[in-house]
LOPA-520535 format. One record per residue (C-alpha): y, x, z; residue in one letter; residue number from 0. Coordinates in pm, 1 decimal. Layout:
<pts>
+----------+----------+----------+------+------+
|        v |        u |        w | resn | resi |
+----------+----------+----------+------+------+
|        Y |        X |        Z |    A |  NUM |
...
+----------+----------+----------+------+------+
</pts>
This chain:
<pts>
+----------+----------+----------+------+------+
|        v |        u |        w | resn | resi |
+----------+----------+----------+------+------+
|   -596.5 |  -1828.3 |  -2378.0 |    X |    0 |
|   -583.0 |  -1502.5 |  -2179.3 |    X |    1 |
|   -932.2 |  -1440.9 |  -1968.5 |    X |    2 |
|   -993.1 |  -1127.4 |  -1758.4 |    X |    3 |
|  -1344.8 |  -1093.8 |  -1660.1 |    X |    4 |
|  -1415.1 |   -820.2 |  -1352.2 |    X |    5 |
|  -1757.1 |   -696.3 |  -1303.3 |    X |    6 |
|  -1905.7 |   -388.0 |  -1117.9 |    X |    7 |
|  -1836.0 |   -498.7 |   -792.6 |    X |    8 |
|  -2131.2 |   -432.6 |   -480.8 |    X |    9 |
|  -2226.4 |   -287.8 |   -137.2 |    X |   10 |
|  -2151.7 |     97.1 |   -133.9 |    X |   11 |
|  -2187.3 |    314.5 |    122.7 |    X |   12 |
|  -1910.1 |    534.1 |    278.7 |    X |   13 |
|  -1890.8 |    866.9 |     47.6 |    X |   14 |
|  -2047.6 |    633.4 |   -261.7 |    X |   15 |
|  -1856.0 |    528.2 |   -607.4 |    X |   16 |
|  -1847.2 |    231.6 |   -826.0 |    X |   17 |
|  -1672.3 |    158.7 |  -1133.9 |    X |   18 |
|  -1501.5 |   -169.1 |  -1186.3 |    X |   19 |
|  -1493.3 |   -299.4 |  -1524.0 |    X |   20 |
|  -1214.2 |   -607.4 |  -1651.8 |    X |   21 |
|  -1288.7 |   -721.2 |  -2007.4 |    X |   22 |
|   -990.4 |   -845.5 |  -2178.9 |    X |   23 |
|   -972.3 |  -1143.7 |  -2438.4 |    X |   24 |
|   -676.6 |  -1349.1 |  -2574.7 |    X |   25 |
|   -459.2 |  -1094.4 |  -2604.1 |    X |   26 |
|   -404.5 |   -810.9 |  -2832.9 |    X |   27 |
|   -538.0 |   -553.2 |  -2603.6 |    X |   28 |
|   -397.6 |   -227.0 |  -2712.1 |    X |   29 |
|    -33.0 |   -297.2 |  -2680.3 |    X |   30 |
|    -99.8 |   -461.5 |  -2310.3 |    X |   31 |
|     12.3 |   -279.0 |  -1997.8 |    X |   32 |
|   -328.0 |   -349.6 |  -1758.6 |    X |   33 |
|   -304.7 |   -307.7 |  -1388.7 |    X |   34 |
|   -548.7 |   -321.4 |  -1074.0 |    X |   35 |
|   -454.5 |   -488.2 |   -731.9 |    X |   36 |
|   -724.5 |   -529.3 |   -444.0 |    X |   37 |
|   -718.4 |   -780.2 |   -142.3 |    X |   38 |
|   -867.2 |   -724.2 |    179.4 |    X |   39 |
|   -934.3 |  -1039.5 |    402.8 |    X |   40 |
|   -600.9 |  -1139.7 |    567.9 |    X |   41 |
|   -371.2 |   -936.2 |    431.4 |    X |   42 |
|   -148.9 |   -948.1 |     67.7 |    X |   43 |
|   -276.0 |   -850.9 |   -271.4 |    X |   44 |
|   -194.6 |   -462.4 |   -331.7 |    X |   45 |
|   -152.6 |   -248.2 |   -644.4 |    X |   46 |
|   -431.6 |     -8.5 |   -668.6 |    X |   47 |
|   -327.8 |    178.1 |  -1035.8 |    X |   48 |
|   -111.2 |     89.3 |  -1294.4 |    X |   49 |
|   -201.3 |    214.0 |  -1670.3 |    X |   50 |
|     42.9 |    203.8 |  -1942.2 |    X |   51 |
|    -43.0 |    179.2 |  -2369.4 |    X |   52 |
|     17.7 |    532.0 |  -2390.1 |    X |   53 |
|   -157.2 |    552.5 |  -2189.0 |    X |   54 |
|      5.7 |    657.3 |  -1789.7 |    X |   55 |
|   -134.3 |    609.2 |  -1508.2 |    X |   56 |
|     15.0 |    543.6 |  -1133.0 |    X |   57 |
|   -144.9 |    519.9 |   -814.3 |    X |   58 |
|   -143.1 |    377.7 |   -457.3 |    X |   59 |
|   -100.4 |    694.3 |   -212.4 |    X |   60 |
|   -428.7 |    564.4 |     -9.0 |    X |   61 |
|   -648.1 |    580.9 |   -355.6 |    X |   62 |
|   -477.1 |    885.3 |   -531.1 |    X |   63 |
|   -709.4 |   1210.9 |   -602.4 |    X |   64 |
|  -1005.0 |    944.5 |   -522.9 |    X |   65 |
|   -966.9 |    601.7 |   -828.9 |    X |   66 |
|   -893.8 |    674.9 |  -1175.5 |    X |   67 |
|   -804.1 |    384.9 |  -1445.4 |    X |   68 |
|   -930.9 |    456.8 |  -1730.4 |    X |   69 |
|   -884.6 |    220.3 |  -2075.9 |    X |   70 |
|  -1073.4 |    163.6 |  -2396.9 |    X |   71 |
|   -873.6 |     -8.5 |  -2657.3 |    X |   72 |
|  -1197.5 |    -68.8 |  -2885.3 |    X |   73 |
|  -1364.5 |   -238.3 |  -2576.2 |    X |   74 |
|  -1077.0 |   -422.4 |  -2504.4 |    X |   75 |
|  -1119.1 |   -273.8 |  -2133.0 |    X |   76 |
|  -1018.8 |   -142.2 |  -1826.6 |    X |   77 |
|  -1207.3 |     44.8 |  -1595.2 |    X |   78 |
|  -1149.5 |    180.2 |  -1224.3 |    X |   79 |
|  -1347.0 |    432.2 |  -1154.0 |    X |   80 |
|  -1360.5 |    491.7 |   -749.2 |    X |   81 |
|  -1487.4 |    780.3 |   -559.7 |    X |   82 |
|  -1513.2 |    897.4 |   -177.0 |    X |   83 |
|  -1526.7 |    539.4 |   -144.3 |    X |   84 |
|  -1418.2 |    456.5 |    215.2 |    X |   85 |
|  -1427.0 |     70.4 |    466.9 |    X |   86 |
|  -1052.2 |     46.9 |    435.8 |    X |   87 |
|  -1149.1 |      8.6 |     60.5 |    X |   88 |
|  -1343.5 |   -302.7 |    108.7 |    X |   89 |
|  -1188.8 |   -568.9 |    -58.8 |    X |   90 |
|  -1144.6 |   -808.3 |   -364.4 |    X |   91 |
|  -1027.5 |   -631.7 |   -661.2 |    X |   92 |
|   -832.6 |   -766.2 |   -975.6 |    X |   93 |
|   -745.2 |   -671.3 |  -1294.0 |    X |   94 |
|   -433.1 |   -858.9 |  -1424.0 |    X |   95 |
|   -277.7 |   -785.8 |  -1773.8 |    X |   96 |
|    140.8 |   -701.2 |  -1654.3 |    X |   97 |
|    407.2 |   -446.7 |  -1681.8 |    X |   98 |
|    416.4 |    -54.5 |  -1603.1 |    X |   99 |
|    766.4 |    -21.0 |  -1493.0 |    X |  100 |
|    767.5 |   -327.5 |  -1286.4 |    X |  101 |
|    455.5 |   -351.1 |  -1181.7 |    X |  102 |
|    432.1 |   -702.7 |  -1210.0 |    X |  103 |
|    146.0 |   -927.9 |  -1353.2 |    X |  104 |
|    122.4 |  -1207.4 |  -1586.7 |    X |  105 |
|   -233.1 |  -1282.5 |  -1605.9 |    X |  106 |
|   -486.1 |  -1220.3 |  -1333.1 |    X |  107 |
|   -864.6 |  -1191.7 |  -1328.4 |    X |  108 |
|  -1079.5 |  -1370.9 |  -1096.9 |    X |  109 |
|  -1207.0 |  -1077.9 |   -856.4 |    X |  110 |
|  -1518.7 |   -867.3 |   -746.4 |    X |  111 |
|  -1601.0 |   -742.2 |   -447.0 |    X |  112 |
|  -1631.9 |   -445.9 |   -298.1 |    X |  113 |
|  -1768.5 |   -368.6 |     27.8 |    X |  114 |
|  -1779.2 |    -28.0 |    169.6 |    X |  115 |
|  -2007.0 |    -23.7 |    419.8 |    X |  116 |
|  -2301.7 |    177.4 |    624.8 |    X |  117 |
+----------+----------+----------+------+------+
</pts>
């Protein structure tokens, strides 16, 4: 079956980075369009980036210039890699495994955190 595993999740302070890492099994990686959403504490899930098999990339306005999604077909993974990390970024981020011109998912991870915070 499909499993997304996020890690790289943790307490950053305003100004700090992280990278977010989703390993991908149960699927053939390379021809998979892979997506990240994030989900702060009352409100709905939200696409963060969007990377295609080509790959493309496409970003939230509130994250552009500042995340990049990067992907490794021989690792079978995804990474976000987030800079000038600010509060309003707190929240629980997901990889999911979806389409590029719909920006829909079909398989979700199970989350990490991230909390921006002094």
């Amino acid at each position: 079956q499909v499993q997304l595993v996020e890690s790289g999740g943790g307490l950053v302070q305003p100004g700090g980075s992280l990278r977010l890492s989703c390993a991908a099994s149960g699927i053939i990686f390379s021809v998979n369009d892979m997506g990240w959403y994030r989900q702060a504490p009352g409100k709905q899930r939200d696409m963060v980036a969007f990377i295609s098999t080509i790959p493309t990339t496409t970003y939230a306005d509130s994250v552009k210039g500042r995340f990049t999604a990067v992907r490794d077909n021989r690792k079978n993974t995804v990474y976000l890699e987030m800079n000038s990390l600010k509060p309003e970024d707190t929240a629980v981020y997901y990889c999911c495994v979806g389409d590029f011109s719909r920006k829909t998912c079909d398989y979700w991870g199970q989350g990490t955190q991230v909390t921006v915070s002094s």
